[in-house]
LOKOLGU-11915 format. One record per residue (C-alpha): x negated, y, z; residue in three letters. Coordinates in steps of 0.05 Angstrom, whole numbers. Layout:
N
[atom [X, Y, Z], "Ala"]
...
END
This chain:
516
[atom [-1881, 1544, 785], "Unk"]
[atom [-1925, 1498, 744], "Unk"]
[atom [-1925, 1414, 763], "Unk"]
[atom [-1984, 1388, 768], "Unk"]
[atom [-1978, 1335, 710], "Unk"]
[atom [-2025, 1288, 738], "Unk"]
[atom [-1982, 1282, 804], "Unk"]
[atom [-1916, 1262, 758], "Unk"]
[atom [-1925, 1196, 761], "Unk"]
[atom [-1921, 1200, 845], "Unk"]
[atom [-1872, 1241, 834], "Unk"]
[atom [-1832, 1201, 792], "Unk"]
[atom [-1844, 1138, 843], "Unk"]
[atom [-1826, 1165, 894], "Unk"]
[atom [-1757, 1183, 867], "Unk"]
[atom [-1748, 1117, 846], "Unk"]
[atom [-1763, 1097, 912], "Unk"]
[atom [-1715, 1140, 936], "Unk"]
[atom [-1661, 1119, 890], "Unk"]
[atom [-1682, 1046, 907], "Unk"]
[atom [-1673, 1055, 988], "Unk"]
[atom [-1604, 1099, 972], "Unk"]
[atom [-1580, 1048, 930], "Unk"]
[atom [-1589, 989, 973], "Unk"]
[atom [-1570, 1028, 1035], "Unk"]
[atom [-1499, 1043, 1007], "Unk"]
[atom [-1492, 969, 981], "Unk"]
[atom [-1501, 953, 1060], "Unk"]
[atom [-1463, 1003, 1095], "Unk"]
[atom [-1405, 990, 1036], "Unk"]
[atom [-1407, 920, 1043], "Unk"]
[atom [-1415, 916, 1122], "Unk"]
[atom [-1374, 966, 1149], "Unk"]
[atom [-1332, 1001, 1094], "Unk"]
[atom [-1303, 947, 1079], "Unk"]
[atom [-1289, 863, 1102], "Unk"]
[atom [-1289, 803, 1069], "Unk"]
[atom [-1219, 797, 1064], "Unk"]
[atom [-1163, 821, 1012], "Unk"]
[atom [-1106, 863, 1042], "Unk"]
[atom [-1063, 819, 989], "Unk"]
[atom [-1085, 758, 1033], "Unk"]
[atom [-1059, 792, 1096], "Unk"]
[atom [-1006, 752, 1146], "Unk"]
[atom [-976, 777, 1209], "Unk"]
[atom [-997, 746, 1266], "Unk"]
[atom [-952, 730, 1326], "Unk"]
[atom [-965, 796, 1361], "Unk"]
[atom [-945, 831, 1301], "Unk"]
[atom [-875, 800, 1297], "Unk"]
[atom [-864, 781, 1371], "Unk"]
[atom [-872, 828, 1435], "Unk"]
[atom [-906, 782, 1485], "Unk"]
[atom [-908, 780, 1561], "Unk"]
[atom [-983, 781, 1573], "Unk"]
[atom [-1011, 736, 1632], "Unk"]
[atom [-1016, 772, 1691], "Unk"]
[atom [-1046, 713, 1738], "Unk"]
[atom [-1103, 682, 1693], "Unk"]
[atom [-1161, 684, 1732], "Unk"]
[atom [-1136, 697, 1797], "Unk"]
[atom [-1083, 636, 1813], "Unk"]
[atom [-1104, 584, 1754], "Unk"]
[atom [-1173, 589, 1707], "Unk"]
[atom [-1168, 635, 1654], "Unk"]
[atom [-1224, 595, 1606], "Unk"]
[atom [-1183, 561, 1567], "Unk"]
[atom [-1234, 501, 1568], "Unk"]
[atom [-1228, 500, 1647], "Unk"]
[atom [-1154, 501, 1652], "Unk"]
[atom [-1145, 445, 1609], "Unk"]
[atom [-1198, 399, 1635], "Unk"]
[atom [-1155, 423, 1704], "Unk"]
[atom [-1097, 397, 1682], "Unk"]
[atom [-1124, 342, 1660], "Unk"]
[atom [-1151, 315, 1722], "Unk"]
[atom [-1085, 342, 1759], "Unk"]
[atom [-1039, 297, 1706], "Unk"]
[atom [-1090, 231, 1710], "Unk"]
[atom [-1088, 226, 1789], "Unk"]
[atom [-1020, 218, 1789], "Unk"]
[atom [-977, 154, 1772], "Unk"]
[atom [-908, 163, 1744], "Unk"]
[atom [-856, 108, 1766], "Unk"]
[atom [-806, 142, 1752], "Unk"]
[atom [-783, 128, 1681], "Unk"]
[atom [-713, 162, 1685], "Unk"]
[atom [-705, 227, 1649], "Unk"]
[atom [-705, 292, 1697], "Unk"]
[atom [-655, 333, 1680], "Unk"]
[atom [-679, 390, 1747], "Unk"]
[atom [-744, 391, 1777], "Unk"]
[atom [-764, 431, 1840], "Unk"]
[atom [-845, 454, 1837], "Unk"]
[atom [-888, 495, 1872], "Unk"]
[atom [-914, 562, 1847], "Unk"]
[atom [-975, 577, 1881], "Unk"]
[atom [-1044, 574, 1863], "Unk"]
[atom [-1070, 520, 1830], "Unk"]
[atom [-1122, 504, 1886], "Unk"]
[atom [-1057, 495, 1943], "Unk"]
[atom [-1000, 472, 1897], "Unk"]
[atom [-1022, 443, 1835], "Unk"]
[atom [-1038, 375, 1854], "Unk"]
[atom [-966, 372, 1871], "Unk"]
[atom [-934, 401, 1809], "Unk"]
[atom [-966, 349, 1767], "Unk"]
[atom [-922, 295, 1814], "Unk"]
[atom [-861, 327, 1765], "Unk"]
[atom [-894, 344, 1710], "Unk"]
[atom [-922, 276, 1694], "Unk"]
[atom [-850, 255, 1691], "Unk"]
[atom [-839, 290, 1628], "Unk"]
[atom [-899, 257, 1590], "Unk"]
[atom [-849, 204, 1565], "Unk"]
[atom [-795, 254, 1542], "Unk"]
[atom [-851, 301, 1506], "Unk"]
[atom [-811, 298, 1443], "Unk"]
[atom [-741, 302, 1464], "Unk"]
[atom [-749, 364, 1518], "Unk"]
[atom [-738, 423, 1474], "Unk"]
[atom [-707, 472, 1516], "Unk"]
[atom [-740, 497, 1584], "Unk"]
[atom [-694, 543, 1629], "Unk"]
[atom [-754, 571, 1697], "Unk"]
[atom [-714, 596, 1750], "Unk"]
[atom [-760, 631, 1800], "Unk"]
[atom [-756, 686, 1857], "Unk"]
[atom [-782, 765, 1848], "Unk"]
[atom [-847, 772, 1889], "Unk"]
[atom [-856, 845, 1860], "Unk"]
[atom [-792, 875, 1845], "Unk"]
[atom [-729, 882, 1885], "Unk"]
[atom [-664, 876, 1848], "Unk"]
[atom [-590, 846, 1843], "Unk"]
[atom [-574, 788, 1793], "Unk"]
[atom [-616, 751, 1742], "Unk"]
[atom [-669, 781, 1709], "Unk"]
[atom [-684, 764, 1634], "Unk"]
[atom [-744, 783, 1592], "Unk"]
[atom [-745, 828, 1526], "Unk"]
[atom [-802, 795, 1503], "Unk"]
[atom [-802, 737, 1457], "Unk"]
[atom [-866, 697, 1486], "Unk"]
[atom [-903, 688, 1541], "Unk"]
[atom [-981, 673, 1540], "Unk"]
[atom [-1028, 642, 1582], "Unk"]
[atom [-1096, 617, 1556], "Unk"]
[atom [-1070, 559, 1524], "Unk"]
[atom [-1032, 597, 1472], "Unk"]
[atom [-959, 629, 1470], "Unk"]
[atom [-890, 599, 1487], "Unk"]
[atom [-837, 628, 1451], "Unk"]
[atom [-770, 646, 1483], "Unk"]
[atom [-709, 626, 1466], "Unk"]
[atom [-671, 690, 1429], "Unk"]
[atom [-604, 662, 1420], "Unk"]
[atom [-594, 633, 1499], "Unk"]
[atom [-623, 694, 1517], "Unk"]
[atom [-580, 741, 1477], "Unk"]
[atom [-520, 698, 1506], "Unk"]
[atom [-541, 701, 1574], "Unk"]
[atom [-534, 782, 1567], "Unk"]
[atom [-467, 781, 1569], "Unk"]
[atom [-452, 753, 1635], "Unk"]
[atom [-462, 805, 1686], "Unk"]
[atom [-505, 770, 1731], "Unk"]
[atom [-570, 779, 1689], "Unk"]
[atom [-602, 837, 1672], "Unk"]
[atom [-659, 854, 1621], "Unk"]
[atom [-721, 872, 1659], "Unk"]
[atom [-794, 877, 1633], "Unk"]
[atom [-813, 898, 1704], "Unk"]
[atom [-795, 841, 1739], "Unk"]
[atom [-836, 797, 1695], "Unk"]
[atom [-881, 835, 1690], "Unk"]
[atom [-934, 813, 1744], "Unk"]
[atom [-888, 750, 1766], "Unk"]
[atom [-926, 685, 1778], "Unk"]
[atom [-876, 645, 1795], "Unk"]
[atom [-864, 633, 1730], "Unk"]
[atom [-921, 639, 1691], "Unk"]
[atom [-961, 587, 1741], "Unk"]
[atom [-912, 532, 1705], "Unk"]
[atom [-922, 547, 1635], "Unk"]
[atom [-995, 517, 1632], "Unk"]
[atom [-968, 457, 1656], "Unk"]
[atom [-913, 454, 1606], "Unk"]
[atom [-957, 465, 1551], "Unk"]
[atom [-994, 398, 1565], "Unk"]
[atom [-935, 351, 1573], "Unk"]
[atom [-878, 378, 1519], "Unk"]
[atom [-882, 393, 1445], "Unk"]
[atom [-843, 440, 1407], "Unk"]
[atom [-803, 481, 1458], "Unk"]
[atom [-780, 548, 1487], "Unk"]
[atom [-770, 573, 1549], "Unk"]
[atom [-719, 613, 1580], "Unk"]
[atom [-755, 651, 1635], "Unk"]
[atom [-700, 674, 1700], "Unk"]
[atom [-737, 720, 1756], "Unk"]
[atom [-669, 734, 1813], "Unk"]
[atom [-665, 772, 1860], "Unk"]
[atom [-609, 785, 1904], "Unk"]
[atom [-563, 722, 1868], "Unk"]
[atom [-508, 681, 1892], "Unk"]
[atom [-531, 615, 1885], "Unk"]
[atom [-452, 598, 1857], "Unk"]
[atom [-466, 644, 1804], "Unk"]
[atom [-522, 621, 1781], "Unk"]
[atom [-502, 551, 1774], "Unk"]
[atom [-433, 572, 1747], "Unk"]
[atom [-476, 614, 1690], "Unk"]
[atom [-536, 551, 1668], "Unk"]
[atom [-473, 503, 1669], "Unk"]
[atom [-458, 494, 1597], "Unk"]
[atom [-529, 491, 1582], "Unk"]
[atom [-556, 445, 1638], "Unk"]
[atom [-506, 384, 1606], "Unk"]
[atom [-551, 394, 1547], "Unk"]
[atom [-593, 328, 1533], "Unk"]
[atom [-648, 372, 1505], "Unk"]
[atom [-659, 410, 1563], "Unk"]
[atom [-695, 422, 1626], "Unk"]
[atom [-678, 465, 1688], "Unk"]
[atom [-744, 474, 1730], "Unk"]
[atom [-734, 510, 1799], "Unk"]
[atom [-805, 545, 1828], "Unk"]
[atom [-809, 545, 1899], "Unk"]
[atom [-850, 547, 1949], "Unk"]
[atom [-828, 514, 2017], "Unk"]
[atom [-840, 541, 2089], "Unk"]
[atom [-890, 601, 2098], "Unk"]
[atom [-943, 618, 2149], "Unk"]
[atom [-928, 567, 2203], "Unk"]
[atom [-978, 523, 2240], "Unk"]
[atom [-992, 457, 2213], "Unk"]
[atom [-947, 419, 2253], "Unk"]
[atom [-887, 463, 2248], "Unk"]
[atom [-897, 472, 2174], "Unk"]
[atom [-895, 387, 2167], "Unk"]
[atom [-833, 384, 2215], "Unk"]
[atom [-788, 448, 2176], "Unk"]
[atom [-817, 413, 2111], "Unk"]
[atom [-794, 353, 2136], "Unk"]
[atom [-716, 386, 2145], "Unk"]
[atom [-723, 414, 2082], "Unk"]
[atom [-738, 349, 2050], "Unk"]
[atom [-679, 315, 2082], "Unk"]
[atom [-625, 373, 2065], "Unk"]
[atom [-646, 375, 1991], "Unk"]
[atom [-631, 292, 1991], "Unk"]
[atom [-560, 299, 2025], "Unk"]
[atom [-547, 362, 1979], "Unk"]
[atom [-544, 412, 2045], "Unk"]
[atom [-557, 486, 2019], "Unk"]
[atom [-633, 508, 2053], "Unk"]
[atom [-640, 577, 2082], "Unk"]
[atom [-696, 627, 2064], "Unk"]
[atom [-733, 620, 2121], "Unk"]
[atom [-741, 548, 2099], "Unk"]
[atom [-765, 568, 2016], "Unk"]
[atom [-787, 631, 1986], "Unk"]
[atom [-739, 588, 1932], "Unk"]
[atom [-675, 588, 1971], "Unk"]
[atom [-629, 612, 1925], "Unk"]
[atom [-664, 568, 1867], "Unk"]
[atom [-656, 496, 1907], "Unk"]
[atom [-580, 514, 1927], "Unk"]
[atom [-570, 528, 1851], "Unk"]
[atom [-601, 462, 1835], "Unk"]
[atom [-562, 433, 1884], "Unk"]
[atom [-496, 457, 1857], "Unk"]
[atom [-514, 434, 1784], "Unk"]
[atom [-541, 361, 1810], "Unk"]
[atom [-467, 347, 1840], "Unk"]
[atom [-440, 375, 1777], "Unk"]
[atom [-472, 328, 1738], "Unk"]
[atom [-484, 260, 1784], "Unk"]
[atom [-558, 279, 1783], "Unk"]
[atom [-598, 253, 1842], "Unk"]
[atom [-656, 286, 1873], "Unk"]
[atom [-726, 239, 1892], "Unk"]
[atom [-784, 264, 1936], "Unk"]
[atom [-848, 264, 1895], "Unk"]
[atom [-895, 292, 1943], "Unk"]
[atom [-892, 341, 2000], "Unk"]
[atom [-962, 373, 2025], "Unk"]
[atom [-971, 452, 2051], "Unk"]
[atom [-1038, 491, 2046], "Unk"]
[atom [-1079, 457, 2105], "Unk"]
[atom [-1085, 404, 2073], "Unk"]
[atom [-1125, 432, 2027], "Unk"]
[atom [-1169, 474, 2071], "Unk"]
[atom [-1191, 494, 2139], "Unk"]
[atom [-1141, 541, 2158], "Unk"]
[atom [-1080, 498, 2193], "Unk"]
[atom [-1059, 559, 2235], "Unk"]
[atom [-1011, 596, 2183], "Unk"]
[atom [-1000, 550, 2124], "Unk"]
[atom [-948, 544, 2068], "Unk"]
[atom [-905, 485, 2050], "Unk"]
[atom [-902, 447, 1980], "Unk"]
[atom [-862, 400, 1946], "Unk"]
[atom [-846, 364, 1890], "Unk"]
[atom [-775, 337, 1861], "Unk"]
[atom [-735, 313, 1806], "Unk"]
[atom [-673, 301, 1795], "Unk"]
[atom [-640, 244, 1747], "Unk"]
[atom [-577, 215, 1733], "Unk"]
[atom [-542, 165, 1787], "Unk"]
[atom [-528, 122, 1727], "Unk"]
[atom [-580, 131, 1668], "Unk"]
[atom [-605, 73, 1641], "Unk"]
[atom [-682, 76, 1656], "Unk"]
[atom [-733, 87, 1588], "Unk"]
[atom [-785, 55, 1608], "Unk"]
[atom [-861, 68, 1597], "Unk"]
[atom [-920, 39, 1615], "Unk"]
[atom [-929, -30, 1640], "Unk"]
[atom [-850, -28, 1653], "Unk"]
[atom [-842, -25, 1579], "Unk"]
[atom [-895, -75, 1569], "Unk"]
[atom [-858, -123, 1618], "Unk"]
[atom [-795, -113, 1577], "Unk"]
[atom [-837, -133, 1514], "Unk"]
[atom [-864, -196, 1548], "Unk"]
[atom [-786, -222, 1566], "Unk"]
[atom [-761, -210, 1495], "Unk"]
[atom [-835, -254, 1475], "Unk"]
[atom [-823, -301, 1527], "Unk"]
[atom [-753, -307, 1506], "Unk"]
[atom [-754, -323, 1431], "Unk"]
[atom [-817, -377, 1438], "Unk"]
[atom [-815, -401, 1505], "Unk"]
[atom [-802, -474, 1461], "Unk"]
[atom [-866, -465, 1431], "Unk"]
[atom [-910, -442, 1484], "Unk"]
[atom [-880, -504, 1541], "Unk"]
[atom [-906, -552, 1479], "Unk"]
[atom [-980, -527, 1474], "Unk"]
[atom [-985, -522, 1549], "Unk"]
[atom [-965, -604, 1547], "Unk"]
[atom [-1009, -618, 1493], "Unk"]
[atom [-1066, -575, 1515], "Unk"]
[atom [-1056, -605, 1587], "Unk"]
[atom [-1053, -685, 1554], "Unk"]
[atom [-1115, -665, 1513], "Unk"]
[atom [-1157, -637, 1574], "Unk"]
[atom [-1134, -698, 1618], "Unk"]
[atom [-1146, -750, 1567], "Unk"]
[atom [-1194, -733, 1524], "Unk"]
[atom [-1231, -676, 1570], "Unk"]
[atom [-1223, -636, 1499], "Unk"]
[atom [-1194, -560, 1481], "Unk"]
[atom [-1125, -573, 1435], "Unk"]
[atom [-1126, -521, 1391], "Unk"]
[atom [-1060, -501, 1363], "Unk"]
[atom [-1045, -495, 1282], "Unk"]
[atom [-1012, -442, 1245], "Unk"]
[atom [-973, -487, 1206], "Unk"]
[atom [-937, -514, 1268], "Unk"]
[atom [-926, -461, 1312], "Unk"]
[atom [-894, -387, 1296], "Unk"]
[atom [-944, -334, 1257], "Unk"]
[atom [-925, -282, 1324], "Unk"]
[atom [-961, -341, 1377], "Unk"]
[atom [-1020, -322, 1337], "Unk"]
[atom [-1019, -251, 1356], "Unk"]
[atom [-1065, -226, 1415], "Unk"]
[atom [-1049, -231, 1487], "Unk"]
[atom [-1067, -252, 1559], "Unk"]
[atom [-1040, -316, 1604], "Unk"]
[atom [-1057, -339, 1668], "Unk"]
[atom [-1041, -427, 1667], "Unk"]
[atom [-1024, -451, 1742], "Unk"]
[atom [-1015, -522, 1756], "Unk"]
[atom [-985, -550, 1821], "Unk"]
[atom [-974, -620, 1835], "Unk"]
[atom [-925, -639, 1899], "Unk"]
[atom [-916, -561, 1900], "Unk"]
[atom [-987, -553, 1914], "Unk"]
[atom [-1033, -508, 1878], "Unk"]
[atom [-1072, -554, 1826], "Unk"]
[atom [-1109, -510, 1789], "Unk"]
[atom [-1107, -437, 1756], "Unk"]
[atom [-1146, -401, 1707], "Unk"]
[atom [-1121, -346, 1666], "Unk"]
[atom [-1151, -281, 1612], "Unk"]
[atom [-1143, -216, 1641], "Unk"]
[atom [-1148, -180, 1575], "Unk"]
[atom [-1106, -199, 1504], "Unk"]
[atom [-1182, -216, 1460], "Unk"]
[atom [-1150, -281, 1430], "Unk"]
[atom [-1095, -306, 1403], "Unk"]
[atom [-1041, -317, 1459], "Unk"]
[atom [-1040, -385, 1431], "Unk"]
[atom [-1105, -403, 1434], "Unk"]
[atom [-1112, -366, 1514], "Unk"]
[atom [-1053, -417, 1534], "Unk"]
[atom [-1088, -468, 1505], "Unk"]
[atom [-1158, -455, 1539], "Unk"]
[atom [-1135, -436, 1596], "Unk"]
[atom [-1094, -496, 1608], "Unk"]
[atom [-1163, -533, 1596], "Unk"]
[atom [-1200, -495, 1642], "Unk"]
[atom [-1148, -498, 1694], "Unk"]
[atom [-1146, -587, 1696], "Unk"]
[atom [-1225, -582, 1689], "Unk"]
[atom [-1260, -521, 1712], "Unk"]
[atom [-1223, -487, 1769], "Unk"]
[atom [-1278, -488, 1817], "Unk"]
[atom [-1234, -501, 1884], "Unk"]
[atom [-1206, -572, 1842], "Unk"]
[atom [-1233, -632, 1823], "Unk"]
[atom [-1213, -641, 1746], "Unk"]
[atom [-1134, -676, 1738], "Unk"]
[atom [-1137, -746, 1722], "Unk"]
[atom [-1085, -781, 1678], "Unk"]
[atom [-1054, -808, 1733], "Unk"]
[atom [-1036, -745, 1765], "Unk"]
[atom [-1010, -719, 1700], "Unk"]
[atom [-937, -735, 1714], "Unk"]
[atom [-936, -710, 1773], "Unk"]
[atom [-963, -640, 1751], "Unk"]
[atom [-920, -575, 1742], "Unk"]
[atom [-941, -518, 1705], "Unk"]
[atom [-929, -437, 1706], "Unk"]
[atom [-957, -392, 1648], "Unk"]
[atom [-959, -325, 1666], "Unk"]
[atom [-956, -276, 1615], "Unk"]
[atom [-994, -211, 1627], "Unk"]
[atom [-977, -136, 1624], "Unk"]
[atom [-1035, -87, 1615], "Unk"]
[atom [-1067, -48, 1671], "Unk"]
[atom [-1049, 7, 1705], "Unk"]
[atom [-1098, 53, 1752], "Unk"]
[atom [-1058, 70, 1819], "Unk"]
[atom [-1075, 135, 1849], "Unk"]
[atom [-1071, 149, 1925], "Unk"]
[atom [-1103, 193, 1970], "Unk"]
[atom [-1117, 143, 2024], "Unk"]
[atom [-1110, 59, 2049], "Unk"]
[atom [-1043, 71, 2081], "Unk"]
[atom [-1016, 107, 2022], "Unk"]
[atom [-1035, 52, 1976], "Unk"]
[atom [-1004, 3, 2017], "Unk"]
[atom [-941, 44, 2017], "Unk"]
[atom [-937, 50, 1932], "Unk"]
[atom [-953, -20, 1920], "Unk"]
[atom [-888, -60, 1913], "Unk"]
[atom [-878, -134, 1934], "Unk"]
[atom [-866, -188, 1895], "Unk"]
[atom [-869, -148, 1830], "Unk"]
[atom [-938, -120, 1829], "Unk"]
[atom [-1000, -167, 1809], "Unk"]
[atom [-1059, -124, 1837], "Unk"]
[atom [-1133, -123, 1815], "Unk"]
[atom [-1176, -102, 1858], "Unk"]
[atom [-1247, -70, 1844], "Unk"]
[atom [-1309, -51, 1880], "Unk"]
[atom [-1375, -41, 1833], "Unk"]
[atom [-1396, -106, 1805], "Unk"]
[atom [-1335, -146, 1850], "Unk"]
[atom [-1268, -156, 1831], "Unk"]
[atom [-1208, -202, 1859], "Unk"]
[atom [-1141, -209, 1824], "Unk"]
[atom [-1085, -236, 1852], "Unk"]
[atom [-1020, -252, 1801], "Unk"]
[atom [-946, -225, 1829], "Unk"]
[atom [-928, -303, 1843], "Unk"]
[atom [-983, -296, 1910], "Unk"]
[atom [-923, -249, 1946], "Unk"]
[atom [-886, -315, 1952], "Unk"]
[atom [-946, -339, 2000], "Unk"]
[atom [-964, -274, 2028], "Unk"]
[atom [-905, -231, 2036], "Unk"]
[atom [-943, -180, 2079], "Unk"]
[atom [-973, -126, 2043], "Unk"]
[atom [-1026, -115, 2098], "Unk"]
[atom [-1046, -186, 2090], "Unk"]
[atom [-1045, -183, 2015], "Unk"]
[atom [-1088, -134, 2007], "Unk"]
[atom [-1145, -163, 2061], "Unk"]
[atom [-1134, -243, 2021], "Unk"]
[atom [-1148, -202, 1947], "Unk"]
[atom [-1212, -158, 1983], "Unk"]
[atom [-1239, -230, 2005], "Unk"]
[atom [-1229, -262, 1946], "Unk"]
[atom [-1269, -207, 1911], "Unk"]
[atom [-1324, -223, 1962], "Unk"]
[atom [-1312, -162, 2005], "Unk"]
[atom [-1297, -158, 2080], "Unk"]
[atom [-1229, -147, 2103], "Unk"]
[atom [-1244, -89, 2132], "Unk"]
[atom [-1288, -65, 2068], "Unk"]
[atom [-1260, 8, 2035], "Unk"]
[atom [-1295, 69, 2000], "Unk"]
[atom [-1291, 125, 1956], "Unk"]
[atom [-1317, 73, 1899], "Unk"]
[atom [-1254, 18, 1910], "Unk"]
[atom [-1207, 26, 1848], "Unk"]
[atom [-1142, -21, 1851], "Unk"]
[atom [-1097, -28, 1783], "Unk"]
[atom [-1028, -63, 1774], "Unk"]
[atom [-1007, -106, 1729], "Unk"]
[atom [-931, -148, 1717], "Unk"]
[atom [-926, -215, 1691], "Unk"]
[atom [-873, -253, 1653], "Unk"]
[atom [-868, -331, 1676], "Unk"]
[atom [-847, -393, 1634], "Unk"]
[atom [-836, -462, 1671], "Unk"]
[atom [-823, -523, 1634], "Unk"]
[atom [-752, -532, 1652], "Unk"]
[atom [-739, -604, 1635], "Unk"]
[atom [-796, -615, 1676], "Unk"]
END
């Protein structure tokens, strides 16, 4: 067969075109799905490699499985709560339901930890079986647990001592689908750094046992002991309140509850056993059940929220406690120095109606540091005059020094101090703490957290605000009253309250002129 030679040269571009398409088309499919980016000499075992893991099993159904959700969640669950308790738990007694019913009231306990983040390295979970019926303790084989936040690891070598007391048993199964446990490990995950768990599902358990078994751990300073359980189930409202109510008082006089009382019996009773052990003492966080969280009050189910510390721990204190402790230890060391600019600041605004402004090369380099004062001046033991910062902008040297100015001259309710009156006048600088947001659910519980004669309280309302310092308590002792003096003196009614009204508390250190 002859080729037409005056069609070669389609012939011959179309094989090149051929060729061409071939050629590319292999570079693709080579490069795109023979074969990724990566070198198999760059290759690292990840943690499911090395590590069998429990997978969740509730995610979705009783907390948000978007990892984005669940920690904006726990976010808001942690900032709504205040923690005044700065003693270490040792125990702690949470709910385990879903996050909707119980989670408000696990972060009552698990905002206690925030403090401790970095010293908490070992968490032991004791919860009940909901799926699986068995006797003793159940351990799991696997070495993590994950929930959407990432894994937890478990602790191999408590574990693999744990195994040889009879009580426990090694049981994927009863971990398996268990929530009990899992529901806490999100919450852990925000408030501790760098720990492992040991996860405990029981069954049929003495509670003796149990305690007898977690002893020589427990003592541990590094570790926690966390007790899931739910209280009384599908009661009316009122029933579930008054049971709750028993339960309540038999955990705080160490009487052993019965199950009909917590799905967590056998759990509490342990923790009960340990806390006499070890002088721990148990404190009510907060106690709820499941109507108050929705419409249905006819069979409900109970929650609470406790931890334990020791009788005699010295408190490590946080917040504004810590702050306090900082202001005494100020106060202290230059309470010389800050009585003499108050007198010559109060001399200078009599006299001269002029600011005194103090010098570094008179007073110590630490007076020139930031901070807030309030000045008072009585005369007779009569309120003369007060003015004071609410936030550290200025020197604390220079805030004494105004505000002693402002308080002779510019306190609105005074006329300015004359000379004369100048011996006559006594003077209080109050050193101030930051602020701190209290959280309540309603008026009465307010008045219930705030504390007499320690809190100053700020109160705020949209563009109104009233402060009153902790030294007021002296003059009104009731807290009722308190609270309807600061809402007038923010230029609110007495009876004024809504969803908008925000009230912070604050301490203050004092220094009198004790020669005076």
């Amino acid at each position: 067969m002859e080729i037409d030679r005056k069609k070669l040269p389609s012939y011959i571009m179309i094989l090149v075109i051929i060729a061409v398409a071939v050629f590319f088309n292999f570079s693709y499919f080579n490069n795109h799905i023979s074969a990724n980016d990566e070198k198999i000499l760059d290759y690292d075992l990840t943690d499911e490699d090395v590590y069998p893991i429990r997978e969740t099993a509730v995610a979705g159904l009783f907390y948000p499985a978007d990892v984005y959700q669940l920690d904006k969640d726990l976010d808001g669950y942690l900032e709504h709560v205040h923690s005044d308790l700065s003693g270490r738990p040792h125990i702690m007694i949470v709910p385990h339901a879903g996050y909707k019913f119980s989670a408000q009231v696990a972060a009552y306990a698990y905002k206690k930890l925030e403090p401790f983040s970095g010293k908490i390295k070992k968490v032991f979970i004791l919860g009940p079986s909901h799926t699986v019926a068995f006797n003793g303790v159940a351990l799991s084989p696997d070495k993590a647990f994950k929930t959407p936040l990432g894994i937890v690891k478990t602790d191999d070598v408590i574990t693999q001592d744990l195994k040889k007391n009879p009580l426990f048993i090694t049981s994927a199964k009863a971990h398996k689908k268990e929530h009990a446990l899992e529901v806490q490990l999100p919450f852990l995950q925000k408030t501790l750094k760098n720990f492992t768990i040991v996860p405990m599902v029981y069954g049929n358990a003495n509670p003796k046992d149990v305690a007898k078994a977690l002893q020589p751990y427990i003592k541990n300073d590094d570790t926690l002991l966390i007790i899931s359980a739910d209280l009384s189930h599908y009661l009316d409202y009122e029933t579930a309140q008054q049971v709750d109510k028993q339960t309540a008082t038999q955990i705080q006089n160490s009487e052993p509850v019965d199950y009909h009382q917590s799905c967590g019996a056998t759990g509490i009773n342990t923790a009960m056993i340990l806390a006499k052990d070890f002088g721990f003492v148990p404190r009510l966080l907060d106690m709820v059940n499941s109507g108050d969280v929705s419409d249905d009050k006819s069979r409900v189910v109970g929650y609470g929220a406790w931890a334990y510390q020791k009788k005699d721990e010295p408190e490590e204190l946080s917040g504004i406690m810590l702050q306090e402790e900082h202001l005494k230890n100020f106060a202290r060391h230059y309470k010389a120095q800050l009585v003499d600019i108050v007198k010559k600041s109060l001399a200078a605004a009599v006299n001269t109606r002029t600011i005194y402004h103090p010098e570094r090369k008179i007073y110590s380099e630490v007076l020139f540091d930031k901070g807030a004062a309030f000045v008072t001046l009585e005369k007779n033991g009569r309120l003369r005059g007060c003015i004071g910062s609410l936030y550290p902008n200025k020197a604390i040297a220079d805030d004494i020094a105004e505000n002693t100015f402002n308080a002779a001259n510019a306190d609105p309710r005074f006329k300015p101090v004359e000379p004369d009156e100048i011996k006559d006048i006594d003077f209080t600088v109050s050193l101030l703490t930051g602020f701190e947001e209290i959280k309540f659910k309603s008026y009465d519980e307010l008045i219930e957290i705030i504390k007499p004669n320690v809190d100053g309280l700020l109160i705020r309302d949209g563009q109104r605000q009233g402060l009153f310092l902790p030294s007021v308590w002296k003059e009104i002792p009731d807290k009722q009253e308190f609270m309807t003096q600061l809402k007038i003196k923010a230029g609110l009614s007495p009876s004024h309250w809504s969803e908008k009204t925000k009230v912070f508390r604050f301490r203050t250190v004092e220094i009198k002129d004790d020669n005076n």
